[in-house]
C-alpha positions in Angstrom: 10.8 -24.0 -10.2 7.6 -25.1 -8.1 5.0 -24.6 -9.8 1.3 -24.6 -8.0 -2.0 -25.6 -9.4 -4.3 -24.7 -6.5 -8.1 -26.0 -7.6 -11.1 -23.5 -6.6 -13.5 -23.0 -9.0 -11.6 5.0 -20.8 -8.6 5.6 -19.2 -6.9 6.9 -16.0 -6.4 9.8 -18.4 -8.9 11.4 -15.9 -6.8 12.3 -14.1 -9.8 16.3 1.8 -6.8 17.3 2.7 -5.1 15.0 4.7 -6.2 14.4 8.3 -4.6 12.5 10.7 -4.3 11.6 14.0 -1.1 13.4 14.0 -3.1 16.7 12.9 -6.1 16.7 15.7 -2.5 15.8 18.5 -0.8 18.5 17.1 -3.4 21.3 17.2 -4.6 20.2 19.9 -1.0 21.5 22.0 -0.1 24.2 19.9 -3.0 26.2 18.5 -6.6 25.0 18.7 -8.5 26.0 21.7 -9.9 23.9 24.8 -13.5 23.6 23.6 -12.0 22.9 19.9 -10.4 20.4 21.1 -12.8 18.8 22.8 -15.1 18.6 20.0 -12.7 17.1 17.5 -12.1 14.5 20.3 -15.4 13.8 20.3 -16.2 13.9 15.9 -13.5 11.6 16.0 -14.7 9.2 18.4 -17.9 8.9 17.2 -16.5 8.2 13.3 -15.1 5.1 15.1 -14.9 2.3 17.6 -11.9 1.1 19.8 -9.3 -0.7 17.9 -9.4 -4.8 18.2 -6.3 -6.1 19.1 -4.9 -8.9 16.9 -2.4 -11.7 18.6 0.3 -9.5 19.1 2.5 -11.1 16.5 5.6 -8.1 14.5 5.0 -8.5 11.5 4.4 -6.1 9.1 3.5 -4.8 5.0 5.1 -3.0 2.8 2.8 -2.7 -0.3 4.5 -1.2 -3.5 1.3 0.7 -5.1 1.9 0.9 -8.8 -0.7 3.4 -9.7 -2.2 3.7 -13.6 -1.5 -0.7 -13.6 1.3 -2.5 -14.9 1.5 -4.8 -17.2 1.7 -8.4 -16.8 2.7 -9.5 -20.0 5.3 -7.2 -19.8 6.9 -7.7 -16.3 5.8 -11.0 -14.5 3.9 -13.6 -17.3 5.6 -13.4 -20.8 4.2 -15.2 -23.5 7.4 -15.9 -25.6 5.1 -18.5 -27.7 2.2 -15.7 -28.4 2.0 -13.8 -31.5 4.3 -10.4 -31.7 1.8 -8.0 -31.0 0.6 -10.1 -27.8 3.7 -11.1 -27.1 4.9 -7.3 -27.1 8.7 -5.6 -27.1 10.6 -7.3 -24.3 12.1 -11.3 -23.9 12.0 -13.5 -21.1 15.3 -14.1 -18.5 15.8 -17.1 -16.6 16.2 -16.7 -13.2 17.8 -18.5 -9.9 14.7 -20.7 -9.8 14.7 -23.3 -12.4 11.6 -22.5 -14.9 10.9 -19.7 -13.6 11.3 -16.4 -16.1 10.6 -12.7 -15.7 11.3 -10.3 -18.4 14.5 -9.2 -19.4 14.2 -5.7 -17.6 14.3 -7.3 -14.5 18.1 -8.5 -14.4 18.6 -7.8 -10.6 14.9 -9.6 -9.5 16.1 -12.5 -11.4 18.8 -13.5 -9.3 16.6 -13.5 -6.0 13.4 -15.5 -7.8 13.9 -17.7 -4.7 12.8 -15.0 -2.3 9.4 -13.7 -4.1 6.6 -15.4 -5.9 4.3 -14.4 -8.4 0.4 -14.8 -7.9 -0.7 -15.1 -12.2 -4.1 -15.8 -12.4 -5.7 -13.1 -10.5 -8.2 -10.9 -11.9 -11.6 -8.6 -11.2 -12.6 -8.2 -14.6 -12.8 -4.4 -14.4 -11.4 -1.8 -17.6 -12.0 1.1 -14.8 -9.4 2.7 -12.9 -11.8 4.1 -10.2 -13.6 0.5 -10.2 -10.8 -1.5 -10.2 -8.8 0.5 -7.5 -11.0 0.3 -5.4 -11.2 -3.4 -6.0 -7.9 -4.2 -5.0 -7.8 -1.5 -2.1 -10.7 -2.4 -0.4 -12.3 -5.9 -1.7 -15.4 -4.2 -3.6 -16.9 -3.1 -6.5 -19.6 -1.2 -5.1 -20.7 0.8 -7.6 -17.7 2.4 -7.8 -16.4 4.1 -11.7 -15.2 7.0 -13.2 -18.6 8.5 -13.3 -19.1 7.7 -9.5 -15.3 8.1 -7.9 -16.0 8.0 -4.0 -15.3 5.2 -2.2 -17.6 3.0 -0.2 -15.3 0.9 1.9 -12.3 1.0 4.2 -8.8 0.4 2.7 -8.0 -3.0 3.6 -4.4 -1.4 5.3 -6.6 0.9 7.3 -9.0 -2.2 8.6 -5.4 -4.2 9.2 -3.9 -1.1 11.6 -7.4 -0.5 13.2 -6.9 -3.9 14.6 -3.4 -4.2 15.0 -2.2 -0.7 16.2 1.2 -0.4 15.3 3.8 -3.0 16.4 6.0 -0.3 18.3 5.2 2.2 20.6 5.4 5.9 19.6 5.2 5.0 15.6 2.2 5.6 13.2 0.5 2.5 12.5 -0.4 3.4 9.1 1.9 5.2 6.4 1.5 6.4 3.3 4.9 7.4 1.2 4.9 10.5 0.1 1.4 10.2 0.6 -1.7 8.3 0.1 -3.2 8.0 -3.6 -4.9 6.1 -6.1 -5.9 7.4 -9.8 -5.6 10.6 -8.4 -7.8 10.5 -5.3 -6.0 11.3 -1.9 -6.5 9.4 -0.4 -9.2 8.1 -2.3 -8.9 3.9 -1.8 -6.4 4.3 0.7 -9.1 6.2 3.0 -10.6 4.6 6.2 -13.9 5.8 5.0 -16.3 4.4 7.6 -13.3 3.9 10.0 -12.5 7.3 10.3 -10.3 10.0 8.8 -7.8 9.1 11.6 -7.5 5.4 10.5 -6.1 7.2 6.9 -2.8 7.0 6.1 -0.2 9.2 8.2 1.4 11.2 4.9 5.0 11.6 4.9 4.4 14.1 1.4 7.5 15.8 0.0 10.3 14.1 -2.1 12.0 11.3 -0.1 15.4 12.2 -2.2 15.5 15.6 -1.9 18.5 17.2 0.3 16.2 18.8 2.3 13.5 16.2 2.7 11.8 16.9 6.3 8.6 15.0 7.4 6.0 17.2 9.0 4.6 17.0 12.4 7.3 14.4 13.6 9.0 17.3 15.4 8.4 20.1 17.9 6.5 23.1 16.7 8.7 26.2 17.0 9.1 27.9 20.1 7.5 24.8 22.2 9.8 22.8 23.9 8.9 19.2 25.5 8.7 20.8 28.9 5.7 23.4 27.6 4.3 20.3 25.7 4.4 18.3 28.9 2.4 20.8 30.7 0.0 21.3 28.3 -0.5 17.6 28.2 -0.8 18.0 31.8 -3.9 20.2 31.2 -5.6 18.4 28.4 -5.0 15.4 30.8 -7.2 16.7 33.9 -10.0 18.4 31.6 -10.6 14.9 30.2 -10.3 13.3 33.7 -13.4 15.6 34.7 -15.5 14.9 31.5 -14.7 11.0 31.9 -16.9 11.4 36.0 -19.4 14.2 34.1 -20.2 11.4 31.2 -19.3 8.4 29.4 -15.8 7.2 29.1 -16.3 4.8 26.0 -15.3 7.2 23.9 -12.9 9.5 25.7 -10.9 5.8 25.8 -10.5 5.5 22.6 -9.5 9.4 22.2 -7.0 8.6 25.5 -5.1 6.2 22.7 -5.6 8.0 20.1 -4.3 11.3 21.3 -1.3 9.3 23.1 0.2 8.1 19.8 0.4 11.6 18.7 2.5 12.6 21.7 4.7 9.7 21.8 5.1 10.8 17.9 5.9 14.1 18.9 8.4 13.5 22.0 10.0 9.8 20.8 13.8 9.9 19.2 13.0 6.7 17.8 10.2 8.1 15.8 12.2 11.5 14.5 14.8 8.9 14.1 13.0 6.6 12.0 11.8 8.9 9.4 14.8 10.4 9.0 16.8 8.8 5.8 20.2 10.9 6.5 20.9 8.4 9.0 21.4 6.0 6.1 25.0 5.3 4.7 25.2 6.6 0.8 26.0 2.8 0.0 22.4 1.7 1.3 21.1 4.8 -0.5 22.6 3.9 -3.7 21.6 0.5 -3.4 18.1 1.4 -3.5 18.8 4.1 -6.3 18.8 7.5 -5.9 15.7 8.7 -6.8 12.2 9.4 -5.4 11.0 5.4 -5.7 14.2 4.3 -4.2 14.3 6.7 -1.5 10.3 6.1 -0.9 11.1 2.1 -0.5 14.5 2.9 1.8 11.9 5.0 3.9 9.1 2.2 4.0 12.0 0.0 5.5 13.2 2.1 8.1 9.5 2.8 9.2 8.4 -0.7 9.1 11.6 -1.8 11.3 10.9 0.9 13.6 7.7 -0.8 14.6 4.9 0.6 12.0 2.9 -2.0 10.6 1.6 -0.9 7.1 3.4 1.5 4.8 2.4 2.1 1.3 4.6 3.8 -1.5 3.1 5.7 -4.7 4.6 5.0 -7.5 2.5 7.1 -10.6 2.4 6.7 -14.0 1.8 3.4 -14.9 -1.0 4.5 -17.6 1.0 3.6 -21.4 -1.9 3.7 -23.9 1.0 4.8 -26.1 5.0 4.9 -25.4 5.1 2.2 -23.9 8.6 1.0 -24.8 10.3 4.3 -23.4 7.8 4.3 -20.4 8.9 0.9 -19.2 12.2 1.4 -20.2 12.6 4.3 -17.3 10.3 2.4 -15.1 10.9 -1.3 -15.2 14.7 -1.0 -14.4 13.7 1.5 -11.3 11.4 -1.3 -10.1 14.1 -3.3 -10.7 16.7 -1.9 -8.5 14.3 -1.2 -5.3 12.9 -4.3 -5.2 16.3 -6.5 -5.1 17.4 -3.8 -3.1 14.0 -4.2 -0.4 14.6 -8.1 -0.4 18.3 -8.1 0.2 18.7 -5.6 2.5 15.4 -7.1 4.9 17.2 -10.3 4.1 21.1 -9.4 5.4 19.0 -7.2 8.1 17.0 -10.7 9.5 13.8 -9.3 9.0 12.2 -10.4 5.9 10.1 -13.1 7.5 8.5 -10.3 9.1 7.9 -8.5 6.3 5.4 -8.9 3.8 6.3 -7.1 0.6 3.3 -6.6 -2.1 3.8 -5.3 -5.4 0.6 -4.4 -7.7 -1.6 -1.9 -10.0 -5.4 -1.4 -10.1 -5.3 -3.6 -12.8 -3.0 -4.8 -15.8 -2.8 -3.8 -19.7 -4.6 -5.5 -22.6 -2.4 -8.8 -23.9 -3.1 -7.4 -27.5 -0.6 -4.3 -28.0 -2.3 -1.1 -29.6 -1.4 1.1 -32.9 -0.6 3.8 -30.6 -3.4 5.9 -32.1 -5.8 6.1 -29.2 -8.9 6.1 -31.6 -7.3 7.9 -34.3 -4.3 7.5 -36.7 -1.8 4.8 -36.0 0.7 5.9 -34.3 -1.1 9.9 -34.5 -0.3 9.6 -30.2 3.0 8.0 -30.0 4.3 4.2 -30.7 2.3 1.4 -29.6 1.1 0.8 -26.0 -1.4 -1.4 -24.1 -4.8 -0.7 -22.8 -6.5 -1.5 -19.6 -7.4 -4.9 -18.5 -9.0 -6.2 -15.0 -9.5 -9.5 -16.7 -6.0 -10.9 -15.8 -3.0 -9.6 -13.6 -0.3 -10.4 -11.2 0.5 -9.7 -7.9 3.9 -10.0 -6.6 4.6 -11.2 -3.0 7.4 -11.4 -1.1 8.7 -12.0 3.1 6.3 -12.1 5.6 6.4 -16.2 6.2 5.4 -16.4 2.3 7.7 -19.0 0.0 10.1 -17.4 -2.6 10.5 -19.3 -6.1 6.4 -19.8 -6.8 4.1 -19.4 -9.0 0.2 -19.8 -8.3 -2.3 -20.2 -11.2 -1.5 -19.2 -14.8 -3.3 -17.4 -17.8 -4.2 -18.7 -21.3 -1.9 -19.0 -24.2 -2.4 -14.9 -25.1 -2.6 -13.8 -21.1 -5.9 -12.7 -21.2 -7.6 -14.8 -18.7 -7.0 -16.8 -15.7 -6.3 -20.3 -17.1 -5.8 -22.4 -13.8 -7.2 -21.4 -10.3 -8.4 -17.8 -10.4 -8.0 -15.7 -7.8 -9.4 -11.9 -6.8 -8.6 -9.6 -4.5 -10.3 -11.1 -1.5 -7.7 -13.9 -1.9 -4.8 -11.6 -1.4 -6.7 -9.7 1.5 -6.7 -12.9 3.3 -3.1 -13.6 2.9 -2.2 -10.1 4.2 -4.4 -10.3 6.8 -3.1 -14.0 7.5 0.5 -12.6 8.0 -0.4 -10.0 10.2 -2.3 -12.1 12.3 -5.5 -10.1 11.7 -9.2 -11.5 11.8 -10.7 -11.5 8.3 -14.7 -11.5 9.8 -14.6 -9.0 11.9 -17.1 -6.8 11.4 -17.5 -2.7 11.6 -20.3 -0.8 11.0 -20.6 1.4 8.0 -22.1 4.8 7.7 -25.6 3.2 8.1 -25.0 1.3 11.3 -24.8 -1.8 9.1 -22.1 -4.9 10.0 -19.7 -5.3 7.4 -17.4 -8.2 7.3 -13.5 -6.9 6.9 -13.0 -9.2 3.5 -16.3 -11.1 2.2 -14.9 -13.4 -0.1 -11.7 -15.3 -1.0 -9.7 -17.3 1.4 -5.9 -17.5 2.0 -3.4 -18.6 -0.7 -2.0 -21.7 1.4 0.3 -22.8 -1.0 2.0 -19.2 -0.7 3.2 -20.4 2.7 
């Protein structure tokens, strides 16, 4: 194993309809009228400037959203040594790498440690869902709790694709898989907030494993073939020409690009192609299990190897104040399977220097195990569980140009806090940002008019790469 010491010194129990650019392309040739059309270009141009263009470079993210938090005492940082009701239910595993151990529900990850490494020691010090979501979504705090759910800030994805476009022409930059969530908000944290609502995540929604699973809005409405879309495109086309010599073209521009990538959505094969999982063999399929997660990461790899650049899955549930042994017992192994079967399969497929695969929650559960009473009886709600902790997590990463077979920083004896080089979310917003090639200080101006820097804090985990 190589280990690195880098030096710097309530409950989700709470538990706008989507718009995208997709939605404004899409009315705009099949139902909305001129003038309606007009205006929208125009609300949406004004909720945001032209994207900046990073250096061009394929690469792209796949971030795994855990949603409710994960344990790390139970998944990534066992504490074998600890007391039993720190050290909780589930033992160690060696794996390939020498040293390095994850826990024994991760049979299949532990015979690829080389290809992934483990960020311990990072941490935001928040018990709040809605805080600590939007922590490690967008970089902030801000105010932000259960009492006060809205976001303030862009999702760091929705800053990356503003910048970056998407890598292939015709696909969405941004995806969300089924859709775009966290603790309950859609798209809450994943929102481009001050961006725009077209810089949110393009929603696939429905159940990636379903039979009939069908992506809206990635195919021709009925009764409108590509010949009466082309002429209507035509039309929209020489309206905007005259506006553009009546006024400004600043903004029509941006709309130009905007309203292009819906069309090449709607008229591309490769698109229609891309999101469409029955052109997958069953072995593939079964390789990434047959179930909604599975079939959500096979999706994120099709999409990301079609040329989009950020695609986040939803994976719910994560909340075990109680049951926590039959809750990670259906969970852990799922995890399991997709994520050796992500990292193989970008592997054999040549691509997973390309990739960047993240796996995280909001936050993690507390290293001290509960009585399963929730405030009343022991075990009155179910057998024991963990509570919620911001004060130490981990962060899996994976592809992308990043090392497999590492571990960066560590937590104390009982994992409660970072013991050797904490790190916060700004440090994993660099090293995103790092592998696809995108400029951490730009700036874009809130809802005030005020400049605010894309990550304000942190820097790039080096020894990552």
């Amino acid at each position: 194993m190589l280990r690195i010491h880098w030096g710097r010194s309530n409950r989700k129990c709470d538990g706008q309809s989507r718009r995208n650019f997709l939605q404004i392309g899409m009315a705009g040739m099949g139902s909305l009228t001129v003038p309606q059309i007009l205006a929208a270009r125009a609300q949406a141009a004004a909720e945001g400037s032209q994207s900046v263009r990073s250096s061009g470079t394929d690469t792209s993210v796949i971030l795994l959203w855990l949603d409710g938090g994960p344990g790390h005492m139970d998944t990534y940082d066992l504490k074998p040594e600890a007391p039993a009701e720190y050290r909780g239910i589930w033992k160690p595993i060696p794996t390939n790498v020498p040293g390095m151990q994850v826990t024994e529900l991760f049979p299949l990850q532990a015979q690829i440690a080389d290809k992934f490494s483990v960020v311990r020691s990072l941490h935001h010090d928040t018990g709040d869902h809605f805080t600590a979501g939007h922590w490690m979504l967008t970089g902030r705090g801000a105010g932000v709790s259960g009492a006060n759910t809205k976001g303030k800030y862009p999702f760091f994805g929705s800053i990356a694709t503003k910048m970056t476009g998407a890598r292939q022409h015709g696909m969405p930059a941004l995806v969300g898989v089924p859709y775009g969530m966290s603790i309950g908000l859609r798209p809450g944290y994943f929102g481009g907030n001050y961006l725009g609502v077209h810089h949110n995540p393009f929603e696939t929604e429905g159940d990636p494993n379903a039979d009939n699973f069908k992506v809206r809005n990635v195919s021709l409405v009925k009764d409108l073939s590509l010949e009466r879309l082309n002429d209507r495109r035509t039309l929209l086309n020489s309206i905007d020409s005259m506006r553009r010599q009546a006024g400004s073209s600043a903004a029509f521009e941006a709309m130009d690009k905007f309203d292009q990538t819906a069309f090449d959505m709607l008229t591309a094969a490769r698109t229609r192609e891309a999101f469409d999982l029955s052109k997958e063999d069953d072995r593939t399929r079964e390789l990434y299990g047959r179930h909604s997660w599975g079939q959500s990461t096979l999706l994120a790899r099709r999409l990301v190897e079609a040329g989009t650049t950020f695609v986040s899955c939803h994976f719910g549930g994560w909340d075990h104040h109680w049951n926590l042994q039959s809750g990670y017992e259906n969970y852990l192994p799922r995890i399991d399977q997709l994520v050796y079967a992500l990292l193989t399969d970008l592997s054999d497929r040549g691509i997973l220097d390309r990739v960047l695969v993240v796996l995280c929650g909001e936050f993690s559960r507390t290293p001290r195990m509960n009585d399963g009473g929730n405030g009343g009886p022991p075990l009155s709600q179910g057998t024991p569980g963990r509570d919620h902790w911001g004060n130490a997590l981990s962060c899996f990463l994976a592809g992308g140009g990043v090392q497999g077979g590492r571990l960066i920083g560590s937590t104390n004896h009982l994992g409660e806090t970072p013991l050797e080089h904490p790190l916060r979310p700004g440090d994993i917003h660099h090293t995103i940002f790092r592998v696809l090639g995108v400029d951490p200080a730009q700036h874009f101006l809130d809802h005030s008019g005020r400049p605010v820097a894309a990550v304000d804090h942190g820097a790039v985990i080096d020894q990552l790469f």
